[in-house]
C-alpha positions in Angstrom: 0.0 0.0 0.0 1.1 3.5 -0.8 0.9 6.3 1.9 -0.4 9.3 -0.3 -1.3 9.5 -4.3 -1.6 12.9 -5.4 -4.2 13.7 -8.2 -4.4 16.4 -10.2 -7.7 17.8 -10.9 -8.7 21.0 -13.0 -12.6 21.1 -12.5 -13.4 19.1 -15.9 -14.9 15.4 -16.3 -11.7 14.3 -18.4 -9.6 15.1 -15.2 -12.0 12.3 -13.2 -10.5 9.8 -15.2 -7.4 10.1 -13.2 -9.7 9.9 -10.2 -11.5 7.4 -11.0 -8.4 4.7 -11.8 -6.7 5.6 -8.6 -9.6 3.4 -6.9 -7.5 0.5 -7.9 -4.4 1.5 -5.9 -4.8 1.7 -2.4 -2.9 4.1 -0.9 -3.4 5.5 3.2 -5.0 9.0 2.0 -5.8 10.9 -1.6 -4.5 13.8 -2.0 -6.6 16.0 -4.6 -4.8 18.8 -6.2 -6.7 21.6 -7.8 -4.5 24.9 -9.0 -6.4 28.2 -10.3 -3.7 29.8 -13.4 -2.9 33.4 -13.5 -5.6 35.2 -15.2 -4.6 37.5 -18.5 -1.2 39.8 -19.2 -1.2 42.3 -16.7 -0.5 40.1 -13.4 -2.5 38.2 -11.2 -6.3 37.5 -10.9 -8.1 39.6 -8.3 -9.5 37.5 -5.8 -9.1 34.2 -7.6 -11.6 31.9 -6.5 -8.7 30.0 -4.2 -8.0 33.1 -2.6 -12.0 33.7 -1.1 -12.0 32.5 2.4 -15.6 32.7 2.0 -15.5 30.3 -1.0 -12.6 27.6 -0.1 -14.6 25.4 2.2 -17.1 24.8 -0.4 -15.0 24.5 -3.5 -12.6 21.7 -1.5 -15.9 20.4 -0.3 -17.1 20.1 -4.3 -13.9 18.7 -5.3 -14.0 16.3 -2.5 -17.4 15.1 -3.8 -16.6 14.5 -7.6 -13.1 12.9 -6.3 -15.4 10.4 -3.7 -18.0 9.6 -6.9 -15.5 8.8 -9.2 -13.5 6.4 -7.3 -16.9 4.5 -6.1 -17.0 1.6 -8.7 -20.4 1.1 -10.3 -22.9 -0.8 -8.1 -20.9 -0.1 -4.9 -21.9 1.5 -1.9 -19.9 5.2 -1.6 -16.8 3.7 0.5 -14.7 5.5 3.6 -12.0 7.3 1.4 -9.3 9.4 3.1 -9.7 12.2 0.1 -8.1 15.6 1.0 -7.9 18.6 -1.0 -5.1 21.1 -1.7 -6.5 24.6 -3.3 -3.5 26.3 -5.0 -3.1 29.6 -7.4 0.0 30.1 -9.5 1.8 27.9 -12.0 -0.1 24.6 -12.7 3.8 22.5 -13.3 4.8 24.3 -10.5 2.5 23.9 -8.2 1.6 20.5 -9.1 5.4 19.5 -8.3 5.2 21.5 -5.3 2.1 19.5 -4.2 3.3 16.5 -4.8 6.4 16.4 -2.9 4.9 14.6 0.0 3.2 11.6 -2.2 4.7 8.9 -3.3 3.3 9.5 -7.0 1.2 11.5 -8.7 -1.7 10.7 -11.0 -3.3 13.3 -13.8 -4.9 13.3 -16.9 -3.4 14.7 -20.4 -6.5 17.0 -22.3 -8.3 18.2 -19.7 -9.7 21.6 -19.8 -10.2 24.0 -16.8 -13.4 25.3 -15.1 -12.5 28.7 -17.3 -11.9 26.3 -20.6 -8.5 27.2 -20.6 -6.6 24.0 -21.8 -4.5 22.9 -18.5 -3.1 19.3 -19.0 -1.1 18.3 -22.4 1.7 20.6 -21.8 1.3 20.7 -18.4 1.3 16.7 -18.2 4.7 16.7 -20.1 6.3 19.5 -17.9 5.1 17.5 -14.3 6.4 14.0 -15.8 9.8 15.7 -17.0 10.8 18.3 -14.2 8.9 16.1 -11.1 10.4 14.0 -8.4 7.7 11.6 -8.2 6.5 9.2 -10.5 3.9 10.7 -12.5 0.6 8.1 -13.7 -0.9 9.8 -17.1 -4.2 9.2 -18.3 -6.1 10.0 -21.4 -9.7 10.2 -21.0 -10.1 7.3 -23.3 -8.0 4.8 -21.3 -9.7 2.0 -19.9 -10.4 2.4 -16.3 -10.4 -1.5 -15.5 -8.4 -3.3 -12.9 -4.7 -3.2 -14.2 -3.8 -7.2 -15.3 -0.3 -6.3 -16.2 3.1 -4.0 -15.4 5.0 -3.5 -18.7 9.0 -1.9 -18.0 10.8 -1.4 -21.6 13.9 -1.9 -21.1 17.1 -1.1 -23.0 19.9 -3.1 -21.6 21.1 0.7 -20.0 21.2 1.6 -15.8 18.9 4.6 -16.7 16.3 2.3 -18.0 15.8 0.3 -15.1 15.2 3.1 -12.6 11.8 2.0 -13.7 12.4 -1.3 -12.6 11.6 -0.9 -8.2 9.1 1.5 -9.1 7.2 -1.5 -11.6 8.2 -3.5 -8.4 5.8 -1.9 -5.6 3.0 -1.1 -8.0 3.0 -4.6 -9.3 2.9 -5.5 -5.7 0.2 -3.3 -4.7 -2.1 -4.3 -7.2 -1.0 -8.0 -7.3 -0.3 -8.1 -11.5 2.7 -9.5 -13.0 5.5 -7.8 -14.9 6.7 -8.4 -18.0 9.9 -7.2 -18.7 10.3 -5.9 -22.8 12.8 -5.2 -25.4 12.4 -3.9 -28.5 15.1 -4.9 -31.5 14.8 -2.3 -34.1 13.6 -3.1 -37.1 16.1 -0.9 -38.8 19.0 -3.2 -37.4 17.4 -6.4 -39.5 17.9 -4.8 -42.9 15.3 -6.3 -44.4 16.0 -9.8 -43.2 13.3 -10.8 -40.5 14.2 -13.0 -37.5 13.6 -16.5 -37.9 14.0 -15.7 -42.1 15.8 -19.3 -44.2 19.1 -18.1 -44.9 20.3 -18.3 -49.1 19.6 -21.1 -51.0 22.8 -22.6 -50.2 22.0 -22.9 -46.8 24.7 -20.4 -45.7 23.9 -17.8 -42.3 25.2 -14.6 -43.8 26.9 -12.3 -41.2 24.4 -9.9 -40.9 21.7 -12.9 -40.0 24.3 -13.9 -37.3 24.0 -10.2 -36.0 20.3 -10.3 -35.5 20.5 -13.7 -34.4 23.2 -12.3 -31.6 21.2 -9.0 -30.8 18.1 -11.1 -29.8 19.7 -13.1 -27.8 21.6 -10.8 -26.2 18.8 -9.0 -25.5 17.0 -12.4 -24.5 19.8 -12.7 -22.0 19.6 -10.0 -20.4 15.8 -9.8 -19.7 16.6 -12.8 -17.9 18.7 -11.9 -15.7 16.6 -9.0 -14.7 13.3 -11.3 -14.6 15.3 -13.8 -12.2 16.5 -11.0 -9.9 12.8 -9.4 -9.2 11.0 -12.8 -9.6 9.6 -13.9 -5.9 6.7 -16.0 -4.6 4.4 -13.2 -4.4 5.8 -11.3 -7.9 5.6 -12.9 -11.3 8.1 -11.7 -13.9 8.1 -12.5 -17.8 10.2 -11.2 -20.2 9.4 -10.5 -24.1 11.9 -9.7 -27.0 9.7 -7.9 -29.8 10.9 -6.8 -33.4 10.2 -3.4 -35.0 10.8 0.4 -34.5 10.8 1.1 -30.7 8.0 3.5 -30.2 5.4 1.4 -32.8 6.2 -1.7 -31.7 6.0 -0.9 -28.0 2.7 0.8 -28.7 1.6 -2.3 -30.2 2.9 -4.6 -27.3 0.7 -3.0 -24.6 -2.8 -3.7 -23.5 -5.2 -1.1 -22.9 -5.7 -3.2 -19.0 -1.3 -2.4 -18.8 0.2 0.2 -17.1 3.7 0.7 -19.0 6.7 2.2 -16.5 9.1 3.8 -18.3 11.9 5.6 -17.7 12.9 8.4 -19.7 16.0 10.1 -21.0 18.4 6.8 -21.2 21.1 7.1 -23.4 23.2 3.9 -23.5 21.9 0.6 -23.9 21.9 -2.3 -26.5 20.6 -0.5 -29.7 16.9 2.2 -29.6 17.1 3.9 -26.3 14.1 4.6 -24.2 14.5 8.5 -24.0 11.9 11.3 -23.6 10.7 10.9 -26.9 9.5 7.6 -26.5 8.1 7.7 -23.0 5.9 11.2 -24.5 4.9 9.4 -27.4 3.8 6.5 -25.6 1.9 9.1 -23.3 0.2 10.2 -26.4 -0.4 7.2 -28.3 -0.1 4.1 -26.2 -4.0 2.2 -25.4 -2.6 1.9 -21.5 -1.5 4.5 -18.9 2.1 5.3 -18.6 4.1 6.2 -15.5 7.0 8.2 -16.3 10.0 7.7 -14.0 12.4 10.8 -15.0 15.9 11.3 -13.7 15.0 13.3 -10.9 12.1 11.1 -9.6 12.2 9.7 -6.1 10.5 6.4 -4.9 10.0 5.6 -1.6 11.1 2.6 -0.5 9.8 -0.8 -1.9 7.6 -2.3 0.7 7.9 -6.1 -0.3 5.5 -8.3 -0.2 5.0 -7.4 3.6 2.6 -4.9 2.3 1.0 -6.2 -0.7 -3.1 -5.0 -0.8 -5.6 -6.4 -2.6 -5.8 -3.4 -5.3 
């Protein structure tokens, strides 16, 4: 279990959906964060709507409301939640990061739009995942809001690339799914020849088939080794080695019921790194949530199977 998720909300129903999937990780307390932008050219707003004393109780009491409705699942009675809310003014990255400091992640969704219509996740989204400390859960308002079945970590054969790995590790944990471990070979090291391919007529491996042949398993190898040292009684691990250009191919590897971990900026491993590119196209574009573990994030420590919840 998690002490404290922080979620992001901007007053819109696409910002629930962030909301609403946190019901499958339990966590002590809920932390929602709402933050009220700057309004116009010429300075601050006067007397933003965060800044009436007269008008806070009510607004946290609001948000407190559409945060407890959205993480009761269909046909359930409303349950005892531990949902506080944090009213802020200022920067929306900023403040997000500043809020969040205490949790040990943080959960919003990309394409919301604010109570004054102004656009407020998209950009923002990307500037949390890439300047916060905590690992940052990003939704799309399409994603499907189902139990999580699986954990997905691309990996690169690089030390920056598994920074993802103990973060996969406790939310694997906590909502009792396996991981599975991935690689992608890019397609633009097979030149043409696919794995498995017969060799020429006369029955000769060319060098260049022997290359593949040695990425893959090379690859295969290591995944292995990583699978056997997170495998436990309580954790299943799998590994898969898939063909094709990196950001396609991973795209097409995960499940709309995955979360993928990924950690971004890597830049030395086996062959296509996972850098930011990749993690903020598989933001955009992947059918499952992705939680971006940047440089700078911080993870509190793994619990172990000591604290394993039933998601």
């Amino acid at each position: 279990m998690y002490r404290q998720i922080a979620i992001a909300l901007d007053g819109s129903p696409a910002a629930l959906t962030a909301v609403a999937f946190a019901r499958h990780i339990n966590a002590e307390s809920y932390r929602i964060i709402h933050v009220t932008e700057p309004l116009g050219s010429f300075g601050w707003a006067s007397r933003p709507e965060t800044h009436r004393a007269g008008e806070r109780a009510a607004l946290a009491e609001r948000y407190r409301a559409d945060a407890l409705a959205a993480m009761t699942a269909p046909g359930s009675s409303e349950p005892d939640i531990p949902i506080s809310v944090d009213l802020r003014f200022g920067d929306p990255a900023d403040e997000l990061i500043a809020a969040s400091d205490a949790a040990d992640m943080m959960l919003l969704t990309t394409r919301g739009r604010g109570i004054a219509e102004r656009t407020l996740f998209g950009s923002v989204a990307d500037e949390v995942s890439r300047r916060g400390v905590r690992p940052t859960l990003i939704l799309r308002p399409d994603h499907d809001l189902r139990h999580p079945e699986r954990i997905v970590v691309p990996l690169d054969g690089g030390p920056r690339a598994e920074r993802a790995i103990p973060v996969a590790r406790r939310l694997a944990l906590t909502l009792r799914c396996p991981i599975v471990l991935v690689h992608v070979v890019d397609e633009e090291d097979l030149a043409g020849t696919p794995f498995g391919a017969p060799g020429p007529k006369d029955g000769v491996v060319s060098p260049k088939h022997n290359d593949i042949n040695r990425a893959i398993d090379q690859a295969a190898g290591y995944l292995e080794d990583q699978e056997r040292a997170l495998e436990t009684a309580e954790l299943s691990v799998q590994h898969r080695v898939v063909i094709g250009d990196t950001i396609p191919a991973l795209i097409e590897f995960a499940d709309p019921a995955d979360i993928v971990v990924v950690a971004s900026r890597a830049h030395t491993g086996i062959r296509r790194l996972v850098d930011q590119s990749v993690a903020e196209q598989l933001v955009r574009h992947a059918p499952s949530p992705v939680m971006i573990v940047h440089d700078r994030t911080l993870s509190t420590q793994d619990p172990g199977p000591a604290t394993m919840s039933s998601g």
